[in-house]
Backbone as CSV, one residue per row, in Angstrom:
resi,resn,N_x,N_y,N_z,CA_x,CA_y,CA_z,C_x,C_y,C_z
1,UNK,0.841,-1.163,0.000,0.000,0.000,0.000,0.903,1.249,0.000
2,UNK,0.863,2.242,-0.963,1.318,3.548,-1.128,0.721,4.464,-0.655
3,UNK,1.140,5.737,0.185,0.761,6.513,0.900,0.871,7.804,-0.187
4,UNK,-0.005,8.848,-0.598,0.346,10.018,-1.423,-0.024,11.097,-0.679
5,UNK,0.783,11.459,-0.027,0.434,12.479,1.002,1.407,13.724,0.345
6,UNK,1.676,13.139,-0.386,2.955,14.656,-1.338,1.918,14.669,-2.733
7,UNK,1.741,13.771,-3.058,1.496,13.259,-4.725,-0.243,14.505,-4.247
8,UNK,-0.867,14.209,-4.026,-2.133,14.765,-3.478,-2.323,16.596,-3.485
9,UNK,-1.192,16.655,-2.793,-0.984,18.082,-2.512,-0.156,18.592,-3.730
10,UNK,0.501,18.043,-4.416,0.805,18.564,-5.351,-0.249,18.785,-6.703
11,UNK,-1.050,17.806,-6.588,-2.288,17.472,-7.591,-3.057,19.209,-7.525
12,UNK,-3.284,19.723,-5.738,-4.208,20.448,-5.186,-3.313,21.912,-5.988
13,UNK,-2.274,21.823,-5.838,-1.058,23.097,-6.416,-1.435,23.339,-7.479
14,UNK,-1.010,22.208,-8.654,-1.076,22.193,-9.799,-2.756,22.565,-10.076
15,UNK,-4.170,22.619,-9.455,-5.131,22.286,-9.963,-5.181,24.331,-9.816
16,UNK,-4.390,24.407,-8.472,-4.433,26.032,-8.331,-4.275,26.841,-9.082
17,UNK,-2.703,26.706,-9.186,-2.157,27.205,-10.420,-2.829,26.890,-11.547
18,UNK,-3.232,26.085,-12.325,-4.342,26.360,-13.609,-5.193,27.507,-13.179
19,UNK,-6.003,27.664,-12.210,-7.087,28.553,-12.025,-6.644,29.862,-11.588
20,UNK,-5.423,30.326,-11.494,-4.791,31.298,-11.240,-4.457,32.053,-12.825
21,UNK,-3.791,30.676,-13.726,-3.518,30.713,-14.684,-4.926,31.890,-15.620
22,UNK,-5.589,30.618,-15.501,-6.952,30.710,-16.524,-7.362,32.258,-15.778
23,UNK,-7.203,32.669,-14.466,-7.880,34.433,-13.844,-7.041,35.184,-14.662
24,UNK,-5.486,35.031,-15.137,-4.688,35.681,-15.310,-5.032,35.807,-16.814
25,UNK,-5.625,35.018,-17.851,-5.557,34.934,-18.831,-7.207,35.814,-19.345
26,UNK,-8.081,35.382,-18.746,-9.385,35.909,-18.816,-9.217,37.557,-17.976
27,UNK,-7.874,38.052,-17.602,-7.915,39.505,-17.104,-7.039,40.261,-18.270
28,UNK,-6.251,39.356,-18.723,-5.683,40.073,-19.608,-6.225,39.878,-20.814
29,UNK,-7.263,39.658,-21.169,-8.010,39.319,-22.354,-8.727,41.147,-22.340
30,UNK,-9.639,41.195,-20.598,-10.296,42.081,-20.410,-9.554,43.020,-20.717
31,UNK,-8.258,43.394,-20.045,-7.818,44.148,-20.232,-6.805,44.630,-21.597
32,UNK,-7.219,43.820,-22.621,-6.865,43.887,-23.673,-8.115,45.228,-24.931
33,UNK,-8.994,44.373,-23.993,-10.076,44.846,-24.914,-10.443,46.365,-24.521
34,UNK,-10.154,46.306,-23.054,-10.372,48.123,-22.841,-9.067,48.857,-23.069
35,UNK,-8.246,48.235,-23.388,-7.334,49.272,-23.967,-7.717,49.702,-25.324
36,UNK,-7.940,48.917,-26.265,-8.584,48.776,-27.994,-9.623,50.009,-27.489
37,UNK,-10.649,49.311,-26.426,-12.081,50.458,-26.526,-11.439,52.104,-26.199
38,UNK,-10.307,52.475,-24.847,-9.297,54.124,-24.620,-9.156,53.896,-26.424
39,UNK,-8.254,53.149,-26.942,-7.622,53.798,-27.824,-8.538,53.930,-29.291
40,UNK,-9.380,53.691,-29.335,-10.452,54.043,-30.071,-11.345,55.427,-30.113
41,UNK,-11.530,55.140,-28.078,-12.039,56.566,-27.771,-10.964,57.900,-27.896
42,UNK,-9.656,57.785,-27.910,-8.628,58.700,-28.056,-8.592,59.074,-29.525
43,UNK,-8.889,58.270,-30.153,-9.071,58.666,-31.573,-10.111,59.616,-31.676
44,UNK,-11.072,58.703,-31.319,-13.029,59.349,-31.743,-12.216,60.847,-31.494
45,UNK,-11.808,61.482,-30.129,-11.789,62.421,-29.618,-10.892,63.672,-30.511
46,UNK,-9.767,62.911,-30.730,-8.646,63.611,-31.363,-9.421,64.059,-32.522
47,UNK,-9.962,63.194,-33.029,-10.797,63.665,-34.520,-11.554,64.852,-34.472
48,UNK,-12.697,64.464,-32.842,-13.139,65.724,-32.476,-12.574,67.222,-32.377
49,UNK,-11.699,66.517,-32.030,-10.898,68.127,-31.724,-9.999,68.849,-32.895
50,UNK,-9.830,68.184,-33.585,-9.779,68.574,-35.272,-10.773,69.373,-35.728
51,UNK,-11.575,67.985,-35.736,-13.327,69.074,-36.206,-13.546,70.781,-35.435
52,UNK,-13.546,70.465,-34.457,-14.185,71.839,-33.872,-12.956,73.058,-34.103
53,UNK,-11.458,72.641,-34.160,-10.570,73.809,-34.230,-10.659,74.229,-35.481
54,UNK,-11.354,72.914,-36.856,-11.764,73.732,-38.039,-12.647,74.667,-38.055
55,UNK,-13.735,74.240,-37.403,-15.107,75.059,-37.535,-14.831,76.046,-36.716
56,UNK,-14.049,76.276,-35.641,-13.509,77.462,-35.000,-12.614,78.328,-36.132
57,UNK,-11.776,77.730,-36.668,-10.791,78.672,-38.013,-11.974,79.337,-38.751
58,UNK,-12.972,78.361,-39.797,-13.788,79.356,-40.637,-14.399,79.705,-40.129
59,UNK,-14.954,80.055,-38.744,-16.076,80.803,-38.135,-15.419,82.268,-38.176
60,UNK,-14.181,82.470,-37.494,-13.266,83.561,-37.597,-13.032,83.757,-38.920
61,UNK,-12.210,82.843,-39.519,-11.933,83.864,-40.747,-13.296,84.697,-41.374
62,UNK,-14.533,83.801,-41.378,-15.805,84.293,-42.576,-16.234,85.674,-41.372
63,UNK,-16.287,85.801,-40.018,-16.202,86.763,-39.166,-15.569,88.172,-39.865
64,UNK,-14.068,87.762,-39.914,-13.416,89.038,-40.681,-13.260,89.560,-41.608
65,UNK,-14.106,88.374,-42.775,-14.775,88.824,-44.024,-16.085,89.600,-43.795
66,UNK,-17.038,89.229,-43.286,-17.815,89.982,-42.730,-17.681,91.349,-42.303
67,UNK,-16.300,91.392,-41.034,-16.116,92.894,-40.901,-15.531,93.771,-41.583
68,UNK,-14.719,93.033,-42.717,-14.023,93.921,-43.936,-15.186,94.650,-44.325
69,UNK,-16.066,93.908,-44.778,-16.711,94.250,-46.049,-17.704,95.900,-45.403
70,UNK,-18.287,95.630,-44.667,-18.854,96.775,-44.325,-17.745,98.230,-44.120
71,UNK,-16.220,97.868,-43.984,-15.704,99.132,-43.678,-15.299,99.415,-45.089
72,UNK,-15.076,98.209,-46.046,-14.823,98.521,-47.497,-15.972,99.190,-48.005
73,UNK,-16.991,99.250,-48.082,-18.258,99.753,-48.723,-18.207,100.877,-47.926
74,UNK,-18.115,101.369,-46.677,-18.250,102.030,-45.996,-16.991,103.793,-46.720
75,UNK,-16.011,102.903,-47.336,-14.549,103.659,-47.879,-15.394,104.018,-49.609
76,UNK,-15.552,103.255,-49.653,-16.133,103.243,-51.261,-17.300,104.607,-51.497
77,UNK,-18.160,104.377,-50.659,-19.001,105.363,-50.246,-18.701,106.289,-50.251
78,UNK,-17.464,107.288,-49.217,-16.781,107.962,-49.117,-16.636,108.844,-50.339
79,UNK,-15.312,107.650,-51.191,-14.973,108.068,-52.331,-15.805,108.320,-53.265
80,UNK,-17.138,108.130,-53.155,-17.875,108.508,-54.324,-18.043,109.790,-54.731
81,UNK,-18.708,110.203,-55.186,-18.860,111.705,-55.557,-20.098,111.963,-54.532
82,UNK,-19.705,113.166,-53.732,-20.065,114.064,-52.461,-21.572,114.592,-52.908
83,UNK,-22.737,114.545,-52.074,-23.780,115.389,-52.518,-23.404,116.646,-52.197
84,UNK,-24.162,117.753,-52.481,-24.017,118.901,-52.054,-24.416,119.098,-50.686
85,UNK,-23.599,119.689,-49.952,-23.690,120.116,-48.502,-25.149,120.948,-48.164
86,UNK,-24.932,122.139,-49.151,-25.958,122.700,-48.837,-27.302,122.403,-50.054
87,UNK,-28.575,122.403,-48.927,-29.483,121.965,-49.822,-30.203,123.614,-50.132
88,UNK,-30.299,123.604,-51.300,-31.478,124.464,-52.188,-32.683,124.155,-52.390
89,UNK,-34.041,125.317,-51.443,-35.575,125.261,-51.521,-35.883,126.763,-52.605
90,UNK,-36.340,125.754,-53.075,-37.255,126.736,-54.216,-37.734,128.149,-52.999
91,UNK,-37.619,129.000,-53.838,-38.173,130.255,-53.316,-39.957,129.969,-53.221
92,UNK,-40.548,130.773,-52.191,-41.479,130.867,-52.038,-42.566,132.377,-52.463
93,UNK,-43.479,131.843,-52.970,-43.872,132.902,-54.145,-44.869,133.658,-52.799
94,UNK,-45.040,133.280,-51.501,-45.917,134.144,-50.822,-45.366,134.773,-49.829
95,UNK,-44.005,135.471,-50.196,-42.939,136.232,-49.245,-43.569,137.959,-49.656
């Protein structure tokens, strides 16, 4: 008759270690996948922030097209030919 009083406990080790194994493998799976999902969302974002510093550029620039234009018309005006300062009323025939 053989006694396994080592053989047993080593069985109990080895059965551990698998299930330590298999936590370690099913965490780094998880944590595989939320890195993919940050670095996806770091994208989405970066893109975002592209987008809006465009639509921030032409909001300004079409802004200072906007304010040109009224001081250009405003110059143009100017330069046109001047009405007369003083206005002329017909004489009145019951003086």
């Amino acid at each position: 008759m053989r006694f396994r009083f080592f053989s047993t406990r080593t069985e109990a080790h080895v059965r551990r270690s698998l299930e330590y194994l298999e936590e370690a493998n099913l965490a780094w799976v998880e944590h595989q996948a939320a890195a993919e999902h940050h670095a996806a969302l770091a994208r989405m974002y970066a893109e975002r922030i592209q987008r809006i510093e465009e639509e921030m550029k032409n909001a300004q620039q079409s802004r200072s097209v906007v304010m040109r234009q009224p001081q250009e018309e405003a110059r143009e005006e100017i330069e046109r030919s001047k009405p007369e300062s003083i206005v002329v009323y017909p004489a009145r025939a019951g003086r």
